[in-house]
C-alpha positions in Angstrom: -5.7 29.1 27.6 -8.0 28.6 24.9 -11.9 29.8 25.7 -14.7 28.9 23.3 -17.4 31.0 23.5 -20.8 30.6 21.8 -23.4 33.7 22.0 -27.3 33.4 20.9 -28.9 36.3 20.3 -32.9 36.5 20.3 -35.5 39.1 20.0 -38.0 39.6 22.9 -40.8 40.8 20.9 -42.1 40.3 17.5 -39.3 39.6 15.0 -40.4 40.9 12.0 -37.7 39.3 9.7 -39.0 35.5 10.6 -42.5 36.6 10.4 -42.0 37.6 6.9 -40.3 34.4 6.4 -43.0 32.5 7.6 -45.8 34.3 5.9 -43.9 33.6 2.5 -42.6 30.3 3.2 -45.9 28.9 3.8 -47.8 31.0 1.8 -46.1 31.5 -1.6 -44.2 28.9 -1.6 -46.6 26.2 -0.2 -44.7 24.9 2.3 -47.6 25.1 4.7 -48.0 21.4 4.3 -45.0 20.5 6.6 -43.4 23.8 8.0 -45.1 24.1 10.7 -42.4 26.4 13.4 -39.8 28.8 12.9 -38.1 30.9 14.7 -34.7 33.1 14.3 -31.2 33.7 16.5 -28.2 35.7 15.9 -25.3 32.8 16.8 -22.0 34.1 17.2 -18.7 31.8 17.9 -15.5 33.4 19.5 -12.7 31.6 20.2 -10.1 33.8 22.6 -6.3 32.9 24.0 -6.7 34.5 27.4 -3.3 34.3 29.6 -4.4 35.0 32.9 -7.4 32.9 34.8 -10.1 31.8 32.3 -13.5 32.5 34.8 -11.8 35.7 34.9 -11.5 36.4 31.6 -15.3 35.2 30.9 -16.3 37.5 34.0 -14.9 40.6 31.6 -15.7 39.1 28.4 -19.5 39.4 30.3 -19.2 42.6 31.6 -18.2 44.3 27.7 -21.1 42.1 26.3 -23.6 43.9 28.8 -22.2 47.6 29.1 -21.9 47.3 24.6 -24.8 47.2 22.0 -22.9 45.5 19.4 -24.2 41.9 20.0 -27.4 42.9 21.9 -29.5 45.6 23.8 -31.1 43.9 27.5 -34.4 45.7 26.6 -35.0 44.5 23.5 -33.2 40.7 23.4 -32.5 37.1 25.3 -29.3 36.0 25.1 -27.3 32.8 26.0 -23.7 32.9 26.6 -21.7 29.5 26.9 -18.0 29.0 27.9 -15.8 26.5 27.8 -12.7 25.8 28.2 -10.5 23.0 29.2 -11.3 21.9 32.7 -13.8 24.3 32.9 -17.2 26.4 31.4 -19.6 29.4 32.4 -22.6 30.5 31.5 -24.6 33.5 31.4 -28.0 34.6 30.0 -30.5 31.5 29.5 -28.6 28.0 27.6 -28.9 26.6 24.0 -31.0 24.2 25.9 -33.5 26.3 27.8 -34.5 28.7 24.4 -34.4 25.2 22.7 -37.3 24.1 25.1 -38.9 26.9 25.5 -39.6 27.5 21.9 -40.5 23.7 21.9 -43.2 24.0 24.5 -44.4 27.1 22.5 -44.8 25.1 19.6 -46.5 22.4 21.0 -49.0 24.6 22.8 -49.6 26.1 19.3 -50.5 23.1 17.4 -52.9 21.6 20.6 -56.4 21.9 19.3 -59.4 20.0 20.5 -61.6 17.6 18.3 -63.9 19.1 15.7 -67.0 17.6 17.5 -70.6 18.4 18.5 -71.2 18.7 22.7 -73.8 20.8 22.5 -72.7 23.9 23.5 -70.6 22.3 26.5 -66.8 22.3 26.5 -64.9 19.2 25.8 -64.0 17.0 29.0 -61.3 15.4 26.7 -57.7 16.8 26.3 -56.3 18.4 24.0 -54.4 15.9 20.9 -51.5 17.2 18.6 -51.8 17.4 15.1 -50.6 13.7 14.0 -47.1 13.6 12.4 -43.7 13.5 13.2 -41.9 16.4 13.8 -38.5 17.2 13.4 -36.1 20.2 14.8 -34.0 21.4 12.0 -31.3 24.1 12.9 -29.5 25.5 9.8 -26.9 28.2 10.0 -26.7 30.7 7.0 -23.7 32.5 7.2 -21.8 35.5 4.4 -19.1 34.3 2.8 -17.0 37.3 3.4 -15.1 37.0 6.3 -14.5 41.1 6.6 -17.9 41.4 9.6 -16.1 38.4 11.4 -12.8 39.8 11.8 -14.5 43.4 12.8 -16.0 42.0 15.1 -13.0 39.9 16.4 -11.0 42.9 16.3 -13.9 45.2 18.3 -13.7 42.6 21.1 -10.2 41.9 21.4 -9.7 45.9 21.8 -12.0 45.7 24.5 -11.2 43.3 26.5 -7.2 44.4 26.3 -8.2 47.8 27.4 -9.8 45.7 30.7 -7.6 45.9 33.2 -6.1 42.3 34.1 -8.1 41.0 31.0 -4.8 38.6 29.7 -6.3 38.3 26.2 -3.5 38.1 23.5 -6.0 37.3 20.7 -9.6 36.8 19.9 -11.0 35.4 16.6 -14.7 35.7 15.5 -15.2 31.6 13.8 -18.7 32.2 13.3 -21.2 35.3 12.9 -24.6 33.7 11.7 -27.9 33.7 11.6 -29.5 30.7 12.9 -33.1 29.6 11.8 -35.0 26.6 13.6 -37.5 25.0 11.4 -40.4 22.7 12.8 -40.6 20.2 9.8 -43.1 17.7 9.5 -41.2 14.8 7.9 -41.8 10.8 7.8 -37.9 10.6 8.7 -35.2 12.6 9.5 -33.9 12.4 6.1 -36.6 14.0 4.4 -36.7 17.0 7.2 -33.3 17.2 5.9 -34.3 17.4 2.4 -37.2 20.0 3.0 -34.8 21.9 5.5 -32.9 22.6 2.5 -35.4 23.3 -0.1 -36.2 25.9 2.1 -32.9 27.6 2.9 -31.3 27.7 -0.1 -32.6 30.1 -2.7 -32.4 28.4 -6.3 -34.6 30.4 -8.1 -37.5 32.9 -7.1 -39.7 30.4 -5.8 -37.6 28.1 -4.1 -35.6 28.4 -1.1 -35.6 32.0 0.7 -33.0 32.0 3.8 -29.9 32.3 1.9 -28.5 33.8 -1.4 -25.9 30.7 -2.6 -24.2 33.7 -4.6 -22.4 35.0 -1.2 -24.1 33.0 1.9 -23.7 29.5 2.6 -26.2 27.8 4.4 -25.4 24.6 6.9 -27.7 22.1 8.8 -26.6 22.1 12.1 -28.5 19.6 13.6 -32.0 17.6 13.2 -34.0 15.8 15.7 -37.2 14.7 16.5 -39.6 17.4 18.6 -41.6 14.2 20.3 -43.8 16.3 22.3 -45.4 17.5 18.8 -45.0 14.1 17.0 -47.2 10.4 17.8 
């Protein structure tokens, strides 16, 4: 039985590295005028050939996530871990779907700000507005082109869950260890968030681009879709 499983790895606290990113991305490099959210993950892609019982097999692929720092450390990160498999899946941790929104809703709370009027002295009965635009969700995965992490990785985890009693896992390969920016992009279409997505990913000289080195990362758009709660 094949099992794909996707982890996301997050920081609780301040992540320093995207905070730098930010400050240089929209400072320095003027992106200010349509960058607008970003925040960082640690996406990791295993696929394993379990022989016995698949929830099983995820139940101790959970247990050597939790009891190992390799991946993450409870104190200090969120995770979300998705399996699936055929006829079934399991899940652990928050879903893609729940950080998704809830760094949505964060960014929309961010951008609410209430009309630059005179009430003399009295707060505004009138609700907040957004900023006016549309806003698009661009994921891009940047990723090393050496594959020598991946298969340590692989390797590390397979050993582990062998040496789990009843674990049935013959092989385990690591298909993707990368780290996985999402961009809030103020765009007129989707194609043009795509186009500023990567401008900013892709370094091609010392101002332009900053998430990836081209000369032994590759860098990927995952996906792009409209954030409508911070777009009219």
């Amino acid at each position: 039985m094949k099992i794909d499983a996707e982890l996301l790895v997050g920081l609780k606290g301040t992540d320093l590295a995207a905070t730098t990113a930010w400050l240089t991305l929209t400072g320095p490099m003027n992106h200010g005028g349509h960058l607008v959210g970003l925040t960082r993950l640690e996406g990791y892609r295993f696929l394993i050939d379990a022989t016995s019982d698949p929830d099983e097999t995820v139940i101790r692929l959970e247990a050597v996530l939790n009891r190992q720092s390799t991946f993450f450390n409870r104190n200090k990160h969120f995770h979300a871990l998705e399996c699936r498999w055929d006829g079934g899946a399991h899940g652990e941790g928050y879903s893609r779907a729940e950080i998704r929104q809830r760094w949505e809703a964060g960014l929309a709370n961010s951008l609410r700000y209430k009309p630059d009027r005179d009430f003399g002295g009295k707060d505004s009965s009138e609700p907040p507005i957004l900023l006016a635009s549309r806003t698009y969700g661009v994921e891009v995965s940047v990723e090393d082109d050496d594959r020598s992490a991946r298969d340590a990785l692989a390797t590390k985890l397979q050993q582990s869950l062998q040496d789990s009693a009843g674990a049935g896992v013959t092989s385990v390969a690591c298909q993707t260890k990368a780290t996985l920016w999402w961009l809030a992009l103020r765009a007129p279409d989707e194609d043009m968030a795509g186009e500023l997505a990567e401008r900013i990913a892709v370094t091609s000289r010392r101002d332009e681009g900053l998430l990836s080195n081209p000369n032994y990362q590759h860098a990927e758009i995952i996906s792009i879709d409209e954030i409508a709660r911070v777009s009219i």
